[in-house]
Biopython code that builds the backbone (N, CA, C, O; Angstrom):
import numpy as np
from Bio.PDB.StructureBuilder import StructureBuilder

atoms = [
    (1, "UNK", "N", (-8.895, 16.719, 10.532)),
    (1, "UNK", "CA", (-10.219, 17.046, 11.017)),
    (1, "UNK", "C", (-10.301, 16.650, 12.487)),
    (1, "UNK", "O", (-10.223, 15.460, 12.791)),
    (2, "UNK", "N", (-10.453, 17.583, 13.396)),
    (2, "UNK", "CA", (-10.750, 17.109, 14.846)),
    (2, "UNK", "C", (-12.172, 17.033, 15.200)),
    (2, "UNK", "O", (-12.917, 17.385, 14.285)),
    (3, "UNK", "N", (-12.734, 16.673, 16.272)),
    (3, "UNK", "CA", (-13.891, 16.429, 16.791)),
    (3, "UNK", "C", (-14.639, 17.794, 16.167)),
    (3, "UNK", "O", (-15.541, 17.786, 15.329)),
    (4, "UNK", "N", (-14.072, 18.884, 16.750)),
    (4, "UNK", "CA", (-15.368, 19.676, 16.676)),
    (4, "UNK", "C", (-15.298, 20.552, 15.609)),
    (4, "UNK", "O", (-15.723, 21.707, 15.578)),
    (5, "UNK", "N", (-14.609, 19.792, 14.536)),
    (5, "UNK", "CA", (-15.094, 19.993, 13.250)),
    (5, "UNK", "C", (-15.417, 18.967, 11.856)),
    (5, "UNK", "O", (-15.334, 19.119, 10.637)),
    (6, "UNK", "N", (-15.744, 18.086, 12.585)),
    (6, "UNK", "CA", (-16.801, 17.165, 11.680)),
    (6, "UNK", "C", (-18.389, 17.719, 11.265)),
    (6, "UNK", "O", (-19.285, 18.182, 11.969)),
    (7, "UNK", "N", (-18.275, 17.368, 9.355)),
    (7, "UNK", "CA", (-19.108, 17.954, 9.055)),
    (7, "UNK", "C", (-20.060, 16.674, 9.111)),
    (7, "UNK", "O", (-19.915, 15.495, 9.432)),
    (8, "UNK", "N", (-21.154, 17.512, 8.623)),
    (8, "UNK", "CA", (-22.562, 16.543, 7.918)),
    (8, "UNK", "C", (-21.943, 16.102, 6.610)),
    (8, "UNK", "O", (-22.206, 14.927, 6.354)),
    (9, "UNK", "N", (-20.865, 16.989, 5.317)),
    (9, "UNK", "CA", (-20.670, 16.825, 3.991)),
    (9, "UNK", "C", (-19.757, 15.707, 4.523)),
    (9, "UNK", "O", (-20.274, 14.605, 4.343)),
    (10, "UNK", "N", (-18.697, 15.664, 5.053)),
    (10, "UNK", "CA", (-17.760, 15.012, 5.187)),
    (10, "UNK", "C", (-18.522, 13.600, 5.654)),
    (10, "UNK", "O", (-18.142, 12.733, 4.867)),
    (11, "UNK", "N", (-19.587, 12.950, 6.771)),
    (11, "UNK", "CA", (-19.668, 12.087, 6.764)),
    (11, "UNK", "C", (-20.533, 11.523, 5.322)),
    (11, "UNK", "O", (-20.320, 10.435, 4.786)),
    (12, "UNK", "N", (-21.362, 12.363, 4.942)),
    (12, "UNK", "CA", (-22.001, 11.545, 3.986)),
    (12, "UNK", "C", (-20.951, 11.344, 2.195)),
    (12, "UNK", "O", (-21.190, 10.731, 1.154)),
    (13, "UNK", "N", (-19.749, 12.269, 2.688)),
    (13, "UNK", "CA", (-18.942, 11.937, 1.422)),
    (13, "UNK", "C", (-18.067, 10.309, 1.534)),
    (13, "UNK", "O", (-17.607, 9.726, 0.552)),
    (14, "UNK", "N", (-18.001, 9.843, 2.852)),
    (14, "UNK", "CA", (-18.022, 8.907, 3.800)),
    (14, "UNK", "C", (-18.399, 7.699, 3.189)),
    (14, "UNK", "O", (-17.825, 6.713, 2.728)),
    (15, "UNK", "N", (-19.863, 8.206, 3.376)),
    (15, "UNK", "CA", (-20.877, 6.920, 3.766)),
    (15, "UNK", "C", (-21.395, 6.742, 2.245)),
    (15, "UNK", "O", (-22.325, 5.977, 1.988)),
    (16, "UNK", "N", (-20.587, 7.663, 1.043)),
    (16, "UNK", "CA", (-20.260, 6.892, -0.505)),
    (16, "UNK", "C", (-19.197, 5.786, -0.527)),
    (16, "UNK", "O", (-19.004, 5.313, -1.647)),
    (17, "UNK", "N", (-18.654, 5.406, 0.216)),
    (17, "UNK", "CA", (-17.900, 4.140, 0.124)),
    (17, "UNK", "C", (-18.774, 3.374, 0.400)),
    (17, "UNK", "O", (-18.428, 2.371, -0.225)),
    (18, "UNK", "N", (-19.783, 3.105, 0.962)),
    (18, "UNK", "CA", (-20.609, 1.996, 1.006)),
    (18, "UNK", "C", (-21.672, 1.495, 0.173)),
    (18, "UNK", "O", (-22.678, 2.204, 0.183)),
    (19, "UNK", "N", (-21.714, 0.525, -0.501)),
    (19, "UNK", "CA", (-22.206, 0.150, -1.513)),
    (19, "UNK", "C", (-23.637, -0.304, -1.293)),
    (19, "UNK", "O", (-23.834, -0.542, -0.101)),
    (20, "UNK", "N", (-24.695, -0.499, -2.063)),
    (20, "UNK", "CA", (-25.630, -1.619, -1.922)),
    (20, "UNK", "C", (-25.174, -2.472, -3.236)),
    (20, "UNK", "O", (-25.225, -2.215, -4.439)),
    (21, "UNK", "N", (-24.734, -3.535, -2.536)),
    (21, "UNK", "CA", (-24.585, -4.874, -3.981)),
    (21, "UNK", "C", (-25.121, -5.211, -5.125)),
    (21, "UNK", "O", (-24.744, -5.346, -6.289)),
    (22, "UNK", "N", (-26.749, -5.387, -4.115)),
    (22, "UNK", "CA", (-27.806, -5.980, -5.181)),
    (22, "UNK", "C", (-28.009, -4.224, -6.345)),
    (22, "UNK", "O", (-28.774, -4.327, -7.305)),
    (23, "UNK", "N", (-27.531, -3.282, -6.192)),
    (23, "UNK", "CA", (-27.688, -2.232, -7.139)),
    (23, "UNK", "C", (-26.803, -1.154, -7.663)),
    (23, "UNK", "O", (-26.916, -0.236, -8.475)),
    (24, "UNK", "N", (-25.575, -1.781, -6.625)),
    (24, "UNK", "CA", (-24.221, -0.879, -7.623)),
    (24, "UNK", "C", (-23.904, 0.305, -7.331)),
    (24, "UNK", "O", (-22.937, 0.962, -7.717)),
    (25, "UNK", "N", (-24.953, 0.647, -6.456)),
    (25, "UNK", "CA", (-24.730, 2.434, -6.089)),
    (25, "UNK", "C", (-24.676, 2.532, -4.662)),
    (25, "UNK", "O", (-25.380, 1.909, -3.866)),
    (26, "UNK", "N", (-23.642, 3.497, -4.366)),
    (26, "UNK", "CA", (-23.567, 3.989, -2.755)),
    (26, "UNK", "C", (-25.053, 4.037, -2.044)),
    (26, "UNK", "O", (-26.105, 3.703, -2.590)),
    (27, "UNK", "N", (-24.905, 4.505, -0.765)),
    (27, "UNK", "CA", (-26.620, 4.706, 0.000)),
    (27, "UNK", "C", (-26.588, 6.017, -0.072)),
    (27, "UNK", "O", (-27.731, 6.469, 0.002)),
    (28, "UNK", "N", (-25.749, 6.859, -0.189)),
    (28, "UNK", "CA", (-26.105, 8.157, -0.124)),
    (28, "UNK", "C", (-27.072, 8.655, -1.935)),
    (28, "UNK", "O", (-28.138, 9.269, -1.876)),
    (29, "UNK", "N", (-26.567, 8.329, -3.061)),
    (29, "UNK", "CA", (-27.119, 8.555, -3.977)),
    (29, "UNK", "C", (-28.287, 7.460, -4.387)),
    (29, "UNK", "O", (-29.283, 7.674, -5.078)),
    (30, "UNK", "N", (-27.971, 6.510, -3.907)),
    (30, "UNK", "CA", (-29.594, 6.020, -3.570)),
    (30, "UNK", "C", (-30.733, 6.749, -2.926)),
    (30, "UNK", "O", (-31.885, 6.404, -3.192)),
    (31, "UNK", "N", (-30.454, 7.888, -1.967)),
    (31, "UNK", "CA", (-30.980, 8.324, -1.121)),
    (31, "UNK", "C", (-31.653, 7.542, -0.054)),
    (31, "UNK", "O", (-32.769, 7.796, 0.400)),
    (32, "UNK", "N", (-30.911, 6.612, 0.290)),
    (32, "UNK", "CA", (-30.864, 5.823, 1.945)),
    (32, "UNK", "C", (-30.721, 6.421, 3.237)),
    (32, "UNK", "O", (-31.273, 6.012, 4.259)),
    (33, "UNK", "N", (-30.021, 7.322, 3.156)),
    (33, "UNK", "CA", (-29.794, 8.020, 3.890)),
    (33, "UNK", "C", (-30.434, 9.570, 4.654)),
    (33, "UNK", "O", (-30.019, 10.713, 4.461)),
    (34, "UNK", "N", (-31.283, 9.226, 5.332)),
    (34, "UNK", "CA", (-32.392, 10.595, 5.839)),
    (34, "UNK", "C", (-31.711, 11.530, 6.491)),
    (34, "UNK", "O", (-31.686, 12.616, 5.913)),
    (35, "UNK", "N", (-30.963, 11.444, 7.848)),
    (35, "UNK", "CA", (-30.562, 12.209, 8.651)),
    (35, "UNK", "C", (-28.568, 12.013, 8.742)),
    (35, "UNK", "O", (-27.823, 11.068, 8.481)),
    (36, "UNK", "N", (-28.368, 13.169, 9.150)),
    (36, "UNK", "CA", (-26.948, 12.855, 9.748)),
    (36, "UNK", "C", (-27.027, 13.856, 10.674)),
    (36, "UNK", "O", (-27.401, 15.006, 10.446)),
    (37, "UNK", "N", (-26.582, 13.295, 11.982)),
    (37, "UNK", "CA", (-26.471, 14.118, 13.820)),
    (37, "UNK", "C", (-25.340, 13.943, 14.394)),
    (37, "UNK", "O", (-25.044, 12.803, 14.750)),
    (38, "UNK", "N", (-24.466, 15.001, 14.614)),
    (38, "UNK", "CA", (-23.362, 15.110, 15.103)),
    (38, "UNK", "C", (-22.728, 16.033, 16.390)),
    (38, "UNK", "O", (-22.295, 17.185, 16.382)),
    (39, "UNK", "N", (-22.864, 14.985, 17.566)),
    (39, "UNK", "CA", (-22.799, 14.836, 18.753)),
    (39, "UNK", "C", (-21.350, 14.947, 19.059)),
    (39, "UNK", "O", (-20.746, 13.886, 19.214)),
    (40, "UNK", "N", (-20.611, 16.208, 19.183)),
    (40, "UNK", "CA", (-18.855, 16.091, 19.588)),
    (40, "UNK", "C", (-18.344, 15.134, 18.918)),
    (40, "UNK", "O", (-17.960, 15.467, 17.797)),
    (41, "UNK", "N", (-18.178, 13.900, 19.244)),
    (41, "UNK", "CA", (-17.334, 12.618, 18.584)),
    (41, "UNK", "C", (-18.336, 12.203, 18.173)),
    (41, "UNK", "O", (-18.137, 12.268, 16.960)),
    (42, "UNK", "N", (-19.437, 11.755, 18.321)),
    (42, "UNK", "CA", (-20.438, 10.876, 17.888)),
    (42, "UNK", "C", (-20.910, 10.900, 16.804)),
    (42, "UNK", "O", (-20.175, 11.792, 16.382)),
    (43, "UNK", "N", (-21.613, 10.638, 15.864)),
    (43, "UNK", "CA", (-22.252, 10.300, 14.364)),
    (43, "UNK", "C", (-23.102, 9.314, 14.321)),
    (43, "UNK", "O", (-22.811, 8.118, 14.340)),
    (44, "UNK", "N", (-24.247, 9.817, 14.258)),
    (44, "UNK", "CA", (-25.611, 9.330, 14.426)),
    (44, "UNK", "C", (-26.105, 9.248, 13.030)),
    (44, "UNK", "O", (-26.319, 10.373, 12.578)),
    (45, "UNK", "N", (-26.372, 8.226, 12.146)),
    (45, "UNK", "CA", (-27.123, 8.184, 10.835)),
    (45, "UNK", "C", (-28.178, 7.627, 11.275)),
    (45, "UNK", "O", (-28.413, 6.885, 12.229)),
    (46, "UNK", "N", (-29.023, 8.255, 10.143)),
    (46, "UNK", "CA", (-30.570, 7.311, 10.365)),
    (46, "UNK", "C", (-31.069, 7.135, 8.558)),
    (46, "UNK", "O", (-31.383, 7.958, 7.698)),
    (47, "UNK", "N", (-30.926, 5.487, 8.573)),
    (47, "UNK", "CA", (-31.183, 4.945, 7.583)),
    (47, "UNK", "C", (-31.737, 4.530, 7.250)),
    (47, "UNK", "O", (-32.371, 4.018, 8.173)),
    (48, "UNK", "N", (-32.420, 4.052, 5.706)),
    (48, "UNK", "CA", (-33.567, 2.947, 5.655)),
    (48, "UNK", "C", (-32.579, 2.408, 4.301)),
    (48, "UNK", "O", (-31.488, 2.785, 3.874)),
    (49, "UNK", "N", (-33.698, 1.175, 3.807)),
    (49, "UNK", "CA", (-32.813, 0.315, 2.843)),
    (49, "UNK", "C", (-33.889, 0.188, 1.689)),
    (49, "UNK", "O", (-35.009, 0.676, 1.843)),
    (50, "UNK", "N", (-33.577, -0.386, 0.686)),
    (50, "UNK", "CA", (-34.696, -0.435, -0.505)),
    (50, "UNK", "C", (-35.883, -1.334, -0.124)),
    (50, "UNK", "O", (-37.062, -1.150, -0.427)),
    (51, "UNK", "N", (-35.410, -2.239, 0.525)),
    (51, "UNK", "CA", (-36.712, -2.772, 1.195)),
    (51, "UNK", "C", (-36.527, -3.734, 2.090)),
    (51, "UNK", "O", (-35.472, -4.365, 2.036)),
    (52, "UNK", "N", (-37.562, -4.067, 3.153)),
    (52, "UNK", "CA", (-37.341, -4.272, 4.767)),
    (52, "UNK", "C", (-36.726, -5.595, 4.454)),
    (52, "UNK", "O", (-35.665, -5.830, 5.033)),
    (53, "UNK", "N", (-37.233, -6.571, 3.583)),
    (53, "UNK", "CA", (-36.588, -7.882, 3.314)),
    (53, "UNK", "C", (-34.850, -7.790, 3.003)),
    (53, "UNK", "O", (-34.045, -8.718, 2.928)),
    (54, "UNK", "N", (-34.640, -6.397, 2.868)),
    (54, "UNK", "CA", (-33.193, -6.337, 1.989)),
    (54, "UNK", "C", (-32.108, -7.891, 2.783)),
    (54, "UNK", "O", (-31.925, -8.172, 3.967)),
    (55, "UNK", "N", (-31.739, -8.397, 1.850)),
    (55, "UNK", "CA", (-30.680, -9.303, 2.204)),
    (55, "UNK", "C", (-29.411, -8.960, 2.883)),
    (55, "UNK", "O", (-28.727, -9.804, 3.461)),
    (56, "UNK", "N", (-29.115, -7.725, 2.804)),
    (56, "UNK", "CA", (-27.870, -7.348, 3.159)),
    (56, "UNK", "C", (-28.192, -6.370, 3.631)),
    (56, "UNK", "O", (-27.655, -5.349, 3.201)),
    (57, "UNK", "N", (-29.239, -6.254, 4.751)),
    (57, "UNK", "CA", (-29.433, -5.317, 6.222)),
    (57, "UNK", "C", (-28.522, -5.336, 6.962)),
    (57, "UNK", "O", (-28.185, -4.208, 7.322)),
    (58, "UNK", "N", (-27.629, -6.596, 7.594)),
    (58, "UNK", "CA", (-26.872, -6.234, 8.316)),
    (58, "UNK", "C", (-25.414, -5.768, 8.087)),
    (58, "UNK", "O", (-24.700, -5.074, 8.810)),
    (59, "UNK", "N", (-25.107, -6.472, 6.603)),
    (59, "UNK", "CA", (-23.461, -5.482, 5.940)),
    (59, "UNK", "C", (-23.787, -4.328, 5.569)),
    (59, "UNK", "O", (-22.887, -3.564, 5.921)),
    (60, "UNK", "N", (-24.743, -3.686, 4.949)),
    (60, "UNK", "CA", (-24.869, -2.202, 4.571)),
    (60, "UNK", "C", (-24.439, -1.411, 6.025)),
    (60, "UNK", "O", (-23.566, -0.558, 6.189)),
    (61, "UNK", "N", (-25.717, -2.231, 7.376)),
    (61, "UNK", "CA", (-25.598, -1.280, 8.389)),
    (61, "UNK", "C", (-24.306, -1.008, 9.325)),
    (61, "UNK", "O", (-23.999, 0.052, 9.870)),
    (62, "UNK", "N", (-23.430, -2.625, 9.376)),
    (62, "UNK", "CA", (-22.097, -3.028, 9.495)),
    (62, "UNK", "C", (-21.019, -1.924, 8.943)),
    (62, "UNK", "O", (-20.169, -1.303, 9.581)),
    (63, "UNK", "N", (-21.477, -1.870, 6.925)),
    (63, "UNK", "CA", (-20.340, -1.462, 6.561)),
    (63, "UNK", "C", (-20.584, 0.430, 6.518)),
    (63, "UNK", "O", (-19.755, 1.164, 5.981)),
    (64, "UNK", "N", (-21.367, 0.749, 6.929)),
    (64, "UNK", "CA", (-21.939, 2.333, 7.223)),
    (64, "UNK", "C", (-21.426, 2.654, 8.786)),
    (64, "UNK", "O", (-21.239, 3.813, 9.155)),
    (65, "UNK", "N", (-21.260, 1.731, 9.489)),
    (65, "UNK", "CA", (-20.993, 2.062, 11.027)),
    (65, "UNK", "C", (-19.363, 2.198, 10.967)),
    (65, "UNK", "O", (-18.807, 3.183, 11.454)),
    (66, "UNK", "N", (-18.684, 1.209, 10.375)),
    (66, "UNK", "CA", (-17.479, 1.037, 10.331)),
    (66, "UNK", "C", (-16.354, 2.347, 8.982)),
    (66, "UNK", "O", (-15.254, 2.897, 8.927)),
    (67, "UNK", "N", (-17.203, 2.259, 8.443)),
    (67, "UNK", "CA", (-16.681, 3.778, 7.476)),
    (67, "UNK", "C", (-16.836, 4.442, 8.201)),
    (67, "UNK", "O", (-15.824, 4.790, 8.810)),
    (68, "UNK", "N", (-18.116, 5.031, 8.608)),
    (68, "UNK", "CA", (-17.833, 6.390, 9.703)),
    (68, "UNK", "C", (-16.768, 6.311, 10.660)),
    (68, "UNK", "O", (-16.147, 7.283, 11.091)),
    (69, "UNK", "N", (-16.600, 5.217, 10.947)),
    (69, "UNK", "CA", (-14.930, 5.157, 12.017)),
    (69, "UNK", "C", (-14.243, 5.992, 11.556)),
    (69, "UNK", "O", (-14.158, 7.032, 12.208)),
    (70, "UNK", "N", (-13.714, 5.922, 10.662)),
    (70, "UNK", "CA", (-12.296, 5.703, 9.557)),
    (70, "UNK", "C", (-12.158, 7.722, 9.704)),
    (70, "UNK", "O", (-11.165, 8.280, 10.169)),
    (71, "UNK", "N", (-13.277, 8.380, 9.234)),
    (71, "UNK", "CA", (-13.089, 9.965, 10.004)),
    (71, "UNK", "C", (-12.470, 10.177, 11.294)),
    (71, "UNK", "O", (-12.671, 9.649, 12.388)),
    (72, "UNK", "N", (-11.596, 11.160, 10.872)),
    (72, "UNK", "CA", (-10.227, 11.866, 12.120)),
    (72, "UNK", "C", (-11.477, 12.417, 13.163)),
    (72, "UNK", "O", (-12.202, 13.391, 12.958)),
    (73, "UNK", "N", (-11.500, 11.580, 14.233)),
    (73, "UNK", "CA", (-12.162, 12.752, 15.282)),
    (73, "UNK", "C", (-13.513, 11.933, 15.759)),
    (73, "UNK", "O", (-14.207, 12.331, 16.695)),
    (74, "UNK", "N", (-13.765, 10.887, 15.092)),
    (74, "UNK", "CA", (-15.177, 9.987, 15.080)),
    (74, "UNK", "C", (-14.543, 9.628, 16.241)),
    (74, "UNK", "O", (-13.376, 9.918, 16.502)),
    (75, "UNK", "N", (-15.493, 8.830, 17.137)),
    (75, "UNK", "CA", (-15.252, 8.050, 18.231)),
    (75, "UNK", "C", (-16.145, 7.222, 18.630)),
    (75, "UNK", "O", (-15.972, 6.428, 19.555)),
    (76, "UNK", "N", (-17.266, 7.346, 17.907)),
    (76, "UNK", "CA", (-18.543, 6.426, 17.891)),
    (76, "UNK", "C", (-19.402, 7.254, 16.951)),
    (76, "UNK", "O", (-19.440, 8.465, 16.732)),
    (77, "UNK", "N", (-20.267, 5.936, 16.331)),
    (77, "UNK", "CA", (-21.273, 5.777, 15.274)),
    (77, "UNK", "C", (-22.372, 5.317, 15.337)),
    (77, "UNK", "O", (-22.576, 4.112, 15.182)),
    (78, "UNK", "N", (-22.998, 5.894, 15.499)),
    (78, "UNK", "CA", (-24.645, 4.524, 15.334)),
    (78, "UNK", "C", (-25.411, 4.915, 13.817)),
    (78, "UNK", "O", (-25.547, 5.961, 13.183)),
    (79, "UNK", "N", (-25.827, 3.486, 13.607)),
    (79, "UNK", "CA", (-26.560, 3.519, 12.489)),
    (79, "UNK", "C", (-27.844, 3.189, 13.121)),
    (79, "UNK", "O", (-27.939, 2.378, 14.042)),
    (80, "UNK", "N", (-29.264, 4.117, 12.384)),
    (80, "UNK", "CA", (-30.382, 3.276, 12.905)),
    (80, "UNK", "C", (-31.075, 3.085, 11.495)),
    (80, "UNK", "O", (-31.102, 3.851, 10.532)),
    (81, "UNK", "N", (-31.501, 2.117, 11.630)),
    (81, "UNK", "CA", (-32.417, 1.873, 10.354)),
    (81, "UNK", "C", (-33.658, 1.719, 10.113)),
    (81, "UNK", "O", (-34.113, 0.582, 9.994)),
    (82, "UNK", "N", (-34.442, 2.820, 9.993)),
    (82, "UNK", "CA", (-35.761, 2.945, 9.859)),
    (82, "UNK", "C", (-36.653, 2.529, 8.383)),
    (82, "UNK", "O", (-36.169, 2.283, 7.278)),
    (83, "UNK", "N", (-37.791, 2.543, 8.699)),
    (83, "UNK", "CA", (-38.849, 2.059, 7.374)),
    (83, "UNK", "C", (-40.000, 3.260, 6.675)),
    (83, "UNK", "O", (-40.432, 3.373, 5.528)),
    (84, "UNK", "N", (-40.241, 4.025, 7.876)),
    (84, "UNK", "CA", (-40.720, 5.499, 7.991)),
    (84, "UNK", "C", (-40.003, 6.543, 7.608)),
    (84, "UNK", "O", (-39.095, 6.768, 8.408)),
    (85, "UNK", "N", (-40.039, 7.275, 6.709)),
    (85, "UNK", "CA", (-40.895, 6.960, 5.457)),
    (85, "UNK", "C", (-40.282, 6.396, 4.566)),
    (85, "UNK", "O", (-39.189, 6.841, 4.215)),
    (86, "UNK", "N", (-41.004, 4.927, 3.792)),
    (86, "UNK", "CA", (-40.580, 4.393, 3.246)),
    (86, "UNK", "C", (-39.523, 4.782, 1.655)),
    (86, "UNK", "O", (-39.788, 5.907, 1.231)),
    (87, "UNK", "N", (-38.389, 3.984, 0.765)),
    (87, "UNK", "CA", (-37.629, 4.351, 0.455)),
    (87, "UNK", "C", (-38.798, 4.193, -1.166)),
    (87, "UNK", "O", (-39.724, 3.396, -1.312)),
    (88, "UNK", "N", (-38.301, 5.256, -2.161)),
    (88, "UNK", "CA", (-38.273, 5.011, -3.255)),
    (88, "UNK", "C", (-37.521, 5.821, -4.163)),
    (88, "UNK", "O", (-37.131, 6.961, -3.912)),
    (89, "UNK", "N", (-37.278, 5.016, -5.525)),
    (89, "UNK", "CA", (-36.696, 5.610, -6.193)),
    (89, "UNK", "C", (-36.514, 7.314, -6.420)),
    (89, "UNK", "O", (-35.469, 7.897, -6.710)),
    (90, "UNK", "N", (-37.833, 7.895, -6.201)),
    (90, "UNK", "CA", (-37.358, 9.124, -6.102)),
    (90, "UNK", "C", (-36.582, 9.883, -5.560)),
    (90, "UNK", "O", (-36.226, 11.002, -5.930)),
    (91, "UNK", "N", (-36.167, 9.058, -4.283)),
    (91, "UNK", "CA", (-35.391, 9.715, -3.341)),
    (91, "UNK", "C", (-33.554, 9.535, -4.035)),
    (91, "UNK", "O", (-32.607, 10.259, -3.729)),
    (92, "UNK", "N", (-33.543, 8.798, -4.637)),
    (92, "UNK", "CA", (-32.282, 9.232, -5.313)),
    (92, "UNK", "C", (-31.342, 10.210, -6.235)),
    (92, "UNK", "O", (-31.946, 10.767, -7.152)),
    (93, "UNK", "N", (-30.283, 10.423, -6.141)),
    (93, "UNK", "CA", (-29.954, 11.913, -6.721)),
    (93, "UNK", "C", (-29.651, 11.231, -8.126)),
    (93, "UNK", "O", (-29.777, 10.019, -8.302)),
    (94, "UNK", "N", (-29.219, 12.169, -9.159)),
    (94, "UNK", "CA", (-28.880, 12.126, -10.997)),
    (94, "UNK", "C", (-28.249, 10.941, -10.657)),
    (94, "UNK", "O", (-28.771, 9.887, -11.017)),
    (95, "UNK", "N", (-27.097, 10.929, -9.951)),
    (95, "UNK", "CA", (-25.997, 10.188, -10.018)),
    (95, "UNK", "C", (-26.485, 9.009, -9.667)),
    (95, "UNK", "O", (-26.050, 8.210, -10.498)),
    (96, "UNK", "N", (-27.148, 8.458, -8.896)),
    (96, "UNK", "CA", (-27.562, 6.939, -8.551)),
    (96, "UNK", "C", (-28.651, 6.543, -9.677)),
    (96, "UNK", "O", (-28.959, 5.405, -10.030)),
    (97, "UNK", "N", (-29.250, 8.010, -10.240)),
    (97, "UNK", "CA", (-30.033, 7.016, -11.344)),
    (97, "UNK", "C", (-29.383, 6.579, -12.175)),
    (97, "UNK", "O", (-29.501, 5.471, -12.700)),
    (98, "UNK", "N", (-28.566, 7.452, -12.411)),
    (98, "UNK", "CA", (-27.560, 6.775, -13.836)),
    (98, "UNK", "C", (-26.869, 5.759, -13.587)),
    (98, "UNK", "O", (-26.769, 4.912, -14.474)),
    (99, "UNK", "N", (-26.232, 5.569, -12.370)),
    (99, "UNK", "CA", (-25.525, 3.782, -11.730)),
    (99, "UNK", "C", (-26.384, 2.935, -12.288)),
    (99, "UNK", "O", (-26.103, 2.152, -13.195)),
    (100, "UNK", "N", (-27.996, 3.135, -11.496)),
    (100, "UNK", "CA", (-29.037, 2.314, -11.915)),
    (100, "UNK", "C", (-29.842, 1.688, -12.926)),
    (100, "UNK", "O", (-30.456, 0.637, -13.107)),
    (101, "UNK", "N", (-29.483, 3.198, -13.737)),
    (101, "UNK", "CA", (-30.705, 2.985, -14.824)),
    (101, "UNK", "C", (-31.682, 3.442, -14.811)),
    (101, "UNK", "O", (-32.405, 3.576, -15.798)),
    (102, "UNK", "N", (-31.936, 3.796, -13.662)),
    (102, "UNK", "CA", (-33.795, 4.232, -13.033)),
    (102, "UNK", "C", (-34.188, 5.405, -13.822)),
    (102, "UNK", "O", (-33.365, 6.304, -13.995)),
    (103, "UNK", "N", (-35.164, 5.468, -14.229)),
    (103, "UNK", "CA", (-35.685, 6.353, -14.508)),
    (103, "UNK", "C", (-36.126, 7.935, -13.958)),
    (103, "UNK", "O", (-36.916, 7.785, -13.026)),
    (104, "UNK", "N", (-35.916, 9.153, -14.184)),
    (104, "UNK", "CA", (-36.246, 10.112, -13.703)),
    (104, "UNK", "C", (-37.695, 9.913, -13.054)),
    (104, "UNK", "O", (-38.508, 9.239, -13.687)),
    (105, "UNK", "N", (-38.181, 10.657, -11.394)),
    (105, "UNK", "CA", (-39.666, 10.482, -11.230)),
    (105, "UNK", "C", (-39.423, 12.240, -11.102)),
    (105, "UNK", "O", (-40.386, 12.985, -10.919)),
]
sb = StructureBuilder()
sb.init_structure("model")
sb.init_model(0)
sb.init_chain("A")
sb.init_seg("    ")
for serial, (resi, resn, name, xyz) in enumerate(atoms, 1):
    if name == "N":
        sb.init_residue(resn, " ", resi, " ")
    sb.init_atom(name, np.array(xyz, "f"), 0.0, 1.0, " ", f" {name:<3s}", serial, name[0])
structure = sb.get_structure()
């Protein structure tokens, strides 16, 4: 994969290696993940977390910056982590409910 063909699928198939601890499931099927922007080399996520207290704000955002490395052609990453609009369970796909448990909304 070179620069100027990095996808949106490819980073967020990505940014399933990254876990949230306290719940067992990637951020992408959590639905943590709002945006993905892709700037030539660059990879711009814009994230939020289950909630602003989350304990592990800075390894999620750590370990989301540093996976996106690991793509042929990345050359920089930013993670931003927003609160607007806030996260809830609905925003997760089949697959993170079933990690979870959560209930269908």
């Amino acid at each position: 994969m070179t620069a100027n063909n990095i996808s949106p699928e490819a980073v967020l198939q990505t940014l399933r290696q990254v876990i949230d601890p306290e719940l067992g499931c990637n951020i992408v099927d959590l639905g943590l993940v709002y945006n993905v922007s892709i700037t030539g080399q660059k990879v711009a996520v814009t994230m939020t977390l289950t909630t602003q207290g989350c304990p592990m704000h800075d390894s999620i955002r750590w370990g989301a910056q540093n996976v996106l490395l690991t793509i042929p052609g990345v050359e920089e990453a930013e993670i931003k982590v927003v609160w607007d609009p806030p996260w809830t369970p609905a925003l997760m796909t089949e697959f993170g409910r079933s990690v979870t448990g959560a209930e269908k909304f």
